[in-house]
C-alpha positions as CSV (number, residue, x, y, z in Angstrom):
1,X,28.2,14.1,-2.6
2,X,26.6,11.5,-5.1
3,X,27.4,14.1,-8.2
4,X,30.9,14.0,-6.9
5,X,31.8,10.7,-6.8
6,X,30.6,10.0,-10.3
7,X,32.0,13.1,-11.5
8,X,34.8,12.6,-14.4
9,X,33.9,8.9,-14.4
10,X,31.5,9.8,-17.5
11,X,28.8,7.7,-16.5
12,X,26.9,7.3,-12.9
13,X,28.2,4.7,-10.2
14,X,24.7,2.3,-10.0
15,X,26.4,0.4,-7.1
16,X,26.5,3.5,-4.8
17,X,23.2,4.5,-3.3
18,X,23.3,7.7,-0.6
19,X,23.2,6.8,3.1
20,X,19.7,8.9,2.8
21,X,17.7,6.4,-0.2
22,X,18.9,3.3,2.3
23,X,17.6,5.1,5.8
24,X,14.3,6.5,4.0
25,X,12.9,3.2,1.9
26,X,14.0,0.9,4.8
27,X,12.2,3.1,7.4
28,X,9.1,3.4,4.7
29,X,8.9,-0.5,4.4
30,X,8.9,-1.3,8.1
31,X,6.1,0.7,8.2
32,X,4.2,-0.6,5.0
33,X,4.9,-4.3,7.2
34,X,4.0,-2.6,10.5
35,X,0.5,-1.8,8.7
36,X,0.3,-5.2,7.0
37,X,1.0,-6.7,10.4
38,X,-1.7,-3.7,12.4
39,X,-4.6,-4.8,9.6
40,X,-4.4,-8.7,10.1
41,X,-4.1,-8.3,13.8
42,X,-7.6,-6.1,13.6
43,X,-9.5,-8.0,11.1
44,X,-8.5,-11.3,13.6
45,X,-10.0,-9.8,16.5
46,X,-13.4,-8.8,14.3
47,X,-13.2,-12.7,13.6
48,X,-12.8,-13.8,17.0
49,X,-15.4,-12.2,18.3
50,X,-17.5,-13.0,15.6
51,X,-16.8,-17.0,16.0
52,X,-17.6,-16.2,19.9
53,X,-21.1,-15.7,18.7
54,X,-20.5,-11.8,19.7
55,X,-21.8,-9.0,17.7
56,X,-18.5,-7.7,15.9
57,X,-20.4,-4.3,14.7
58,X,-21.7,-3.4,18.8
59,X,-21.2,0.0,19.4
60,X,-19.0,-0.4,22.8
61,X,-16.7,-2.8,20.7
62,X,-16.2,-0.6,17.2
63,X,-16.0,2.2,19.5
64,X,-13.2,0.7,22.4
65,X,-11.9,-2.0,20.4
66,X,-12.2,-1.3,16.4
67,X,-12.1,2.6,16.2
68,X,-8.6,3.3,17.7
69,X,-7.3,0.7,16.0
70,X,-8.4,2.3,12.8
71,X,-7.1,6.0,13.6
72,X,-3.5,4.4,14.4
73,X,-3.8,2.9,11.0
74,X,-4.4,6.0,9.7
75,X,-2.1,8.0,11.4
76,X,0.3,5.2,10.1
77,X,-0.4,5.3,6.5
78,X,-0.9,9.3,6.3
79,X,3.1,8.7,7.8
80,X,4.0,6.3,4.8
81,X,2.4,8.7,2.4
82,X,4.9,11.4,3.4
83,X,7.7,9.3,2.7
84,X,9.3,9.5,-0.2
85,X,10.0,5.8,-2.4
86,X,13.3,6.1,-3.9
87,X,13.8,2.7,-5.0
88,X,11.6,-0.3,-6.4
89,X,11.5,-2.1,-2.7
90,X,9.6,1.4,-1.6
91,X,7.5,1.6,-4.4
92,X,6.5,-1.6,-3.6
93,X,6.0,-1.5,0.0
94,X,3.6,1.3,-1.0
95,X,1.6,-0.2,-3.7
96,X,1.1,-3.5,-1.3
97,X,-0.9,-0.9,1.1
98,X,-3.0,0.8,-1.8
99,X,-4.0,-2.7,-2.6
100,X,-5.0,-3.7,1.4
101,X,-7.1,-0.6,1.6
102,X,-7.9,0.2,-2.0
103,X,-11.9,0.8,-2.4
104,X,-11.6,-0.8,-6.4
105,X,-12.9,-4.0,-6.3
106,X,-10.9,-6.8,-6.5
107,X,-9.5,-9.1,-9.7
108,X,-11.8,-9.2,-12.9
109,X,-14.5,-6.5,-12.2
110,X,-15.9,-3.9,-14.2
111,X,-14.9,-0.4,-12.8
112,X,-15.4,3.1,-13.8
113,X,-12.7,3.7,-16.3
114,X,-12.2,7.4,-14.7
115,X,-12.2,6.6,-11.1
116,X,-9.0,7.4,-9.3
117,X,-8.9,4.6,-7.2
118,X,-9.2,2.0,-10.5
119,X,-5.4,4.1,-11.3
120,X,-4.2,3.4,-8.2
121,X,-5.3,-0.4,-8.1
122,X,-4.0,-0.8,-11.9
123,X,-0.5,0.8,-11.0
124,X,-0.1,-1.2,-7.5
125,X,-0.9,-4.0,-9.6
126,X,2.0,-3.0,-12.2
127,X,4.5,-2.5,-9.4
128,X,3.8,-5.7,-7.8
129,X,3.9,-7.6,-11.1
130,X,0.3,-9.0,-10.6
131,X,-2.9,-8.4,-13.4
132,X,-4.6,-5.8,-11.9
133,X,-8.3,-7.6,-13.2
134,X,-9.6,-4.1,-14.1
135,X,-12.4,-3.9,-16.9
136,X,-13.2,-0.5,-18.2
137,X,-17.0,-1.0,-19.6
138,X,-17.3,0.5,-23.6
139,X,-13.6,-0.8,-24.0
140,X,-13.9,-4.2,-25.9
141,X,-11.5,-6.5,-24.5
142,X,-9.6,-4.1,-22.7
143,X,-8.3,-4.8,-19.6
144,X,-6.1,-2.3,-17.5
């Protein structure tokens, strides 16, 4: 349908995006906001109970409380991984949730310039137009 419309015209239509990109990224970044929103609601119970004088790492709680929280987040980000980005605003949405749950350390620390997850920080970074802080040791100066 897309190749269609823009056939004969001798260059692509940019203002016309298929019904499909719209549906997909919009569905994909209510759920990157649903697991933004999931996160902060868990960490805020962890604090609660922690200002309550309460042990936030008891077994009964991580079990009950902390544990199904988790597997929902994963079952929600396992979702958001099968969906494809088609735009920027998808991309995004995606790179904000590698950088919630990224294991790289955070802004201006040395990492291990072949770990995965210092790739994954470093592009989330450059997607969301932030300095992704990332020090590869042996590499004077450099900064990913």
């Amino acid at each position: 349908m897309y190749a269609e419309r823009c056939a004969g015209r001798g260059e692509a239509d940019l203002s016309y995006a298929p019904p499909r990109v719209i549906e997909t990224d919009a569905q994909l970044v209510a759920l990157a906001d649903a697991i933004e929103a999931e996160h902060r609601e868990t960490e805020a119970i962890q604090v609660a109970r922690e200002k309550a004088g309460q042990d936030a790492f008891a077994p009964d709680f991580i079990e009950g409380t902390i544990q199904p929280r988790v597997r929902k987040s994963w079952e929600m980000r396992a979702r958001l991984a099968s969906l494809p980005a088609l735009t920027l605003e998808g991309w995004r949405a995606k790179a904000r949730i590698v950088r919630l749950f990224s294991n790289a350390p955070d802004r201006d620390c040395e990492v291990d310039g072949d770990a995965d997850e210092a790739m994954a920080w470093s592009l989330a970074c450059d997607l969301l137009g932030e300095a992704s802080g990332v020090v590869v040791p042996g590499l004077e100066g450099a900064k990913a």
